[in-house]
C-alpha distance (Angstrom), angle and dihedral (degrees) to the residues before:
residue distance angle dihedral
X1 . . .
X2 3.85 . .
X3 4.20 113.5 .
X4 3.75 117.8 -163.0
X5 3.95 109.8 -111.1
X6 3.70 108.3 -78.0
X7 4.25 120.3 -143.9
X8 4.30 81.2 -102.5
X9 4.17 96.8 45.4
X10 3.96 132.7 -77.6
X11 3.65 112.1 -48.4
X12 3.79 135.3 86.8
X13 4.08 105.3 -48.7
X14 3.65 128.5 -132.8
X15 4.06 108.1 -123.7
X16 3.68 100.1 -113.0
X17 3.96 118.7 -107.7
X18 3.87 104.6 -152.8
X19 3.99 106.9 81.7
X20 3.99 96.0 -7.5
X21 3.35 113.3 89.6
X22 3.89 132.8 48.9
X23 3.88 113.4 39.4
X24 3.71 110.3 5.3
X25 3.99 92.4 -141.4
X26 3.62 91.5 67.7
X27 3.59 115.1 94.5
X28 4.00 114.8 -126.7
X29 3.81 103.8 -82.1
X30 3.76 106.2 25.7
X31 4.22 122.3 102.6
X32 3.64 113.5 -146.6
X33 3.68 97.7 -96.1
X34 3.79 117.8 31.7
X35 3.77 118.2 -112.6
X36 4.04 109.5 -91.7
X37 3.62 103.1 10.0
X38 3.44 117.3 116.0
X39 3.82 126.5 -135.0
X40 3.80 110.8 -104.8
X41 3.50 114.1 -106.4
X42 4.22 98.3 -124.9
X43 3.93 86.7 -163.5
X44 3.97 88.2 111.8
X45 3.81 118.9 178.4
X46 3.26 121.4 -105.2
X47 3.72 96.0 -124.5
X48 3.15 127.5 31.1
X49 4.03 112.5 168.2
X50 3.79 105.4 174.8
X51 3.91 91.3 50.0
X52 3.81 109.5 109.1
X53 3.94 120.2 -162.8
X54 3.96 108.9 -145.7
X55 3.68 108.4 -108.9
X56 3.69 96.1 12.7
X57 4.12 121.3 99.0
X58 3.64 92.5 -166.0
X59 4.39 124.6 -78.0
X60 3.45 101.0 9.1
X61 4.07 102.2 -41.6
X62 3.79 132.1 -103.1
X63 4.04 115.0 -50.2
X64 3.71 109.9 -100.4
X65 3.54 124.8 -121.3
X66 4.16 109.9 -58.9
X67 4.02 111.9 -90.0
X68 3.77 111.2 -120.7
X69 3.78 110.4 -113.0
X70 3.79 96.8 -177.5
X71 3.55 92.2 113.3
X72 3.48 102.9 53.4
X73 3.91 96.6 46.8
X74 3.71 88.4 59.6
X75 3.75 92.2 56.5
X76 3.77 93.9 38.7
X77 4.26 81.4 55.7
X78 3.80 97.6 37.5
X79 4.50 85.7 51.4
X80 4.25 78.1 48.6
X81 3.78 91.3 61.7
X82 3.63 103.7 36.6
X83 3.75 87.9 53.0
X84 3.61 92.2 48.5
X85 4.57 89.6 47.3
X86 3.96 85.3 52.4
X87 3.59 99.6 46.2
X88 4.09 90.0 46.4
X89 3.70 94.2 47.6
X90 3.84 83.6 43.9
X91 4.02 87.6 60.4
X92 3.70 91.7 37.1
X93 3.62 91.0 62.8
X94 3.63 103.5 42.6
X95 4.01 85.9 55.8
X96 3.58 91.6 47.6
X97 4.00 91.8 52.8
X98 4.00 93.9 42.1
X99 3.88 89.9 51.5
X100 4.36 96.5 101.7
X101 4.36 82.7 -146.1
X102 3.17 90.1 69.1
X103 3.88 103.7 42.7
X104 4.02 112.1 115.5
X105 4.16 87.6 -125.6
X106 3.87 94.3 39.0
X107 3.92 119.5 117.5
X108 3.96 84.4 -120.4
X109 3.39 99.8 57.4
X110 3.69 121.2 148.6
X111 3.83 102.6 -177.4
X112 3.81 106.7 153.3
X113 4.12 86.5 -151.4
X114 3.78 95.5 54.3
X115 3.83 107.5 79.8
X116 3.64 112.9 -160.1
X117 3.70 114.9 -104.4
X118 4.21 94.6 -131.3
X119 3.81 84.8 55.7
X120 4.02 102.7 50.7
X121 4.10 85.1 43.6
X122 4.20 98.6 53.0
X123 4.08 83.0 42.1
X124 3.66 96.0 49.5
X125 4.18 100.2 29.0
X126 4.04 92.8 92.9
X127 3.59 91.8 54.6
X128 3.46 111.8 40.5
X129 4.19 102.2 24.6
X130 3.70 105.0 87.7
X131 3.78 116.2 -143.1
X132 3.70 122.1 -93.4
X133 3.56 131.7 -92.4
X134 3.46 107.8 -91.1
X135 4.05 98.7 33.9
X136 3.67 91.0 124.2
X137 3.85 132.6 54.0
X138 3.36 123.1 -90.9
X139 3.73 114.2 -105.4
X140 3.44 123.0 -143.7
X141 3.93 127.5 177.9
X142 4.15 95.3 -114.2
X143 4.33 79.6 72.0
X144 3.67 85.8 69.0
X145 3.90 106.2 20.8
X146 3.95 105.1 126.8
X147 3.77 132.0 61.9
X148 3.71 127.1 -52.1
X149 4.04 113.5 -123.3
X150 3.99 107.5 -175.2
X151 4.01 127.2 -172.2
X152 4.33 116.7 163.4
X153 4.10 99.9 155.9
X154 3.83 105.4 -57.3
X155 3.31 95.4 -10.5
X156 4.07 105.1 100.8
X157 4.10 108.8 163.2
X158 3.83 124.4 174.0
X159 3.78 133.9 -164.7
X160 3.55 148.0 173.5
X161 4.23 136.2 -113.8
X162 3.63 102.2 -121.3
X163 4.15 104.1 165.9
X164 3.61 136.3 -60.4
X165 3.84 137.8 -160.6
X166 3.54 131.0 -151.8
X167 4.22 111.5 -139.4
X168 3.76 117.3 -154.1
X169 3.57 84.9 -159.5
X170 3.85 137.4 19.1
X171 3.99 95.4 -118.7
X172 3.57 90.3 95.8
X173 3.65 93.9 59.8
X174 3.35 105.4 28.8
X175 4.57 137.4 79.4
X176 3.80 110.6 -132.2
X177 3.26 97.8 -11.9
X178 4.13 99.0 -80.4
X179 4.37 94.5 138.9
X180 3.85 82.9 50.8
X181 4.27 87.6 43.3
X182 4.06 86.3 53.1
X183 3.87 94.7 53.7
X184 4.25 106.2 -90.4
X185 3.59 116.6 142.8
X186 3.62 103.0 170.9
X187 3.75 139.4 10.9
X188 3.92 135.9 -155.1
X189 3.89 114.3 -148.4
X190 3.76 130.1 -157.8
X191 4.15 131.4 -177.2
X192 3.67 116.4 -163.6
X193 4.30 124.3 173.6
X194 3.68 117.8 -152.5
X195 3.84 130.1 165.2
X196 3.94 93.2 47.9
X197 3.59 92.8 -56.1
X198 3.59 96.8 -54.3
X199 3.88 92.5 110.7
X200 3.50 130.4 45.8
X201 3.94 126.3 -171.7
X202 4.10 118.9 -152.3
X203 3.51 122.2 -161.8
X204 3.81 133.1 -168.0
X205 3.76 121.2 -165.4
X206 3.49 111.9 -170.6
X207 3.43 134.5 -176.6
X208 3.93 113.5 -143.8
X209 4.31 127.3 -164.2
X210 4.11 86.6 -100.3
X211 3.50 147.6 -21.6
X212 3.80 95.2 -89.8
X213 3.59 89.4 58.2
X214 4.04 96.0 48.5
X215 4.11 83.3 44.9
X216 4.00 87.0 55.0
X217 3.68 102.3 39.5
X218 3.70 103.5 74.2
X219 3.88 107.9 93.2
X220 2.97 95.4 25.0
X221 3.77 98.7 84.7
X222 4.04 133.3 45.5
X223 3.50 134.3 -147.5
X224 4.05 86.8 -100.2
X225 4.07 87.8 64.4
X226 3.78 89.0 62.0
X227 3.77 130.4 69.3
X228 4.00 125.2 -150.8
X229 3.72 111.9 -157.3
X230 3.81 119.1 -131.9
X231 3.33 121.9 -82.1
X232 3.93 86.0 22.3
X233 3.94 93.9 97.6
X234 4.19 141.5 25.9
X235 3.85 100.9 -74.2
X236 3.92 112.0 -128.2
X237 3.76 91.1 9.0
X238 3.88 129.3 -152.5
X239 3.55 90.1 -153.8
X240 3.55 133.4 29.0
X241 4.29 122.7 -176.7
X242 3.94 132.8 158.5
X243 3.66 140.7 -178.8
X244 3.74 137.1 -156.3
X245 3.82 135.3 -162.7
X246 4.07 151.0 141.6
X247 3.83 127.3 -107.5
X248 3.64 115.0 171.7
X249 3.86 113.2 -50.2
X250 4.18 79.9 -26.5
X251 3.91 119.6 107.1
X252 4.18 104.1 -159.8
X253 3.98 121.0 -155.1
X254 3.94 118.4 179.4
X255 3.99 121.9 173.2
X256 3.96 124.3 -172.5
X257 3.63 113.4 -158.7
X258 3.93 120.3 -171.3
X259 3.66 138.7 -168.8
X260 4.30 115.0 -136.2
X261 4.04 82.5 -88.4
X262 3.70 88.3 71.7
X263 4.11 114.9 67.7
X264 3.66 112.6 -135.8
X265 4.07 87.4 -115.2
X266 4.01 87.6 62.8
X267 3.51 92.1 52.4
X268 3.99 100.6 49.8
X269 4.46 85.8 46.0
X270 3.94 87.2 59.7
X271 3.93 96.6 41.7
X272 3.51 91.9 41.8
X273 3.74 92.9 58.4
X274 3.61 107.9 19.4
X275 4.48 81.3 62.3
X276 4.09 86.2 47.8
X277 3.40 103.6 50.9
X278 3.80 91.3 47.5
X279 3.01 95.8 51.9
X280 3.78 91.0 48.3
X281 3.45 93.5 52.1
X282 4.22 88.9 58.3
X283 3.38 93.0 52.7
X284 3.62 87.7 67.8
X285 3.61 97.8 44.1
């Protein structure tokens, strides 16, 4: 085994007697009680007035000068107050919110944010309450029963008074009741012929329960929920074209129907404005 180089050489080392040995506290040289002091007598007496401990006065010294408390008196009193605000806003409130006046569902209540529901109906009533039945005339055939003379520019169209029928209800003119479903209750019919014969315009008038109903009605129907009587249209037609649209409280239908004589063209200029001027013509009813 290797030793680490002693203070006398390498090799195992002696322990070293001066200062090792005895009570480890001492340092190296020094016996536990120096040579030629005494051992203090611990016998004390039990007064002893004229001794004087360093830093001491005597009991615990005079009182220093009093510490100014100023300071924390004012925020004792200013923690008083605030205490005092909360708790009277506190009690404030709760009165406030027990008082039934001021209660969001009581009959006094002043809520800016809650409109009153009289006042949003009288504002709103002239836009959203449709007219009542009966608002407009009642159209009959006779308004319309003689021929139809037409002249917009260079357009100049003529045609005949064939018949017309006045139906107090729309069953006649209707398939499983659908017109009567969508709010008609009666219907006006007129037959005209133009182009010697070979064209023939029906026209249904019908008068609906309001105008928000005749607005509505128009798509929601085909030309399969509608019945033409006989006699009321081209038989075996070539061409076949109809149009629908609201006037007033008024739901218009017209249909052209053309033999091969007639070109398709022909047919749409009399439908087009045979349906416009009727429905100009309401308008001024």
């Amino acid at each position: 085994m290797t030793y680490p180089p002693g203070p006398y050489g390498p090799g195992p080392q002696q322990p070293h007697d001066g200062g090792w040995g005895g009570d480890p506290y001492q340092q190296g040289g020094w016996d536990a009680q120096p040579t030629g002091w005494e051992a203090p007598s611990w016998d004390q007496p039990q007064s002893q007035p004229n001794w004087d401990q360093p830093g001491y006065g005597g009991g615990y010294g005079t009182p220093g000068p009093p510490k100014n408390n100023s300071g924390l008196i004012v925020g004792i009193v200013f923690g008083v107050i605030a205490l005092l605000v909360v708790g009277i806003g506190i009690v404030v409130v709760a009165t406030r919110d027990s008082d039934p006046k001021n209660q969001a569902g009581g009959a006094a209540s002043s809520t800016p944010a809650l409109v009153p529901a009289t006042t949003q109906a009288a504002t709103t009533a002239p836009e959203t309450t449709a007219p009542d039945a009966g608002t407009s005339p009642h159209v009959s055939y006779q308004d319309y029963a003689k021929n139809w003379d037409f002249k917009l520019g260079d357009v100049e169209l003529h045609a005949d008074w064939v018949q017309g029928r006045d139906h107090p209800s729309c069953s006649d003119i209707e398939v499983g009741g659908k017109l009567t479903g969508l709010g008609c209750q009666y219907a006006a019919e007129m037959v005209y012929k133009a182009e010697n014969g070979s064209l023939m315009l029906t026209q249904f008038i019908m008068g609906m329960s309001s105008a928000a109903k005749a607005e509505a009605a128009p798509g929601q129907y085909t030309d399969a929920d509608l019945k033409l009587r006989p006699g009321t249209y081209v038989d075996h037609f070539a061409v076949g074209k109809w149009k629908d649209d609201a006037q007033k409280d008024y739901l218009v239908v017209t249909f052209a129907t053309a033999t091969n004589a007639v070109d398709e063209e022909t047919a749409k200029t009399y439908l087009k404005y045979r349906h416009a001027d009727i429905l100009g013509a309401l308008a001024f009813r």
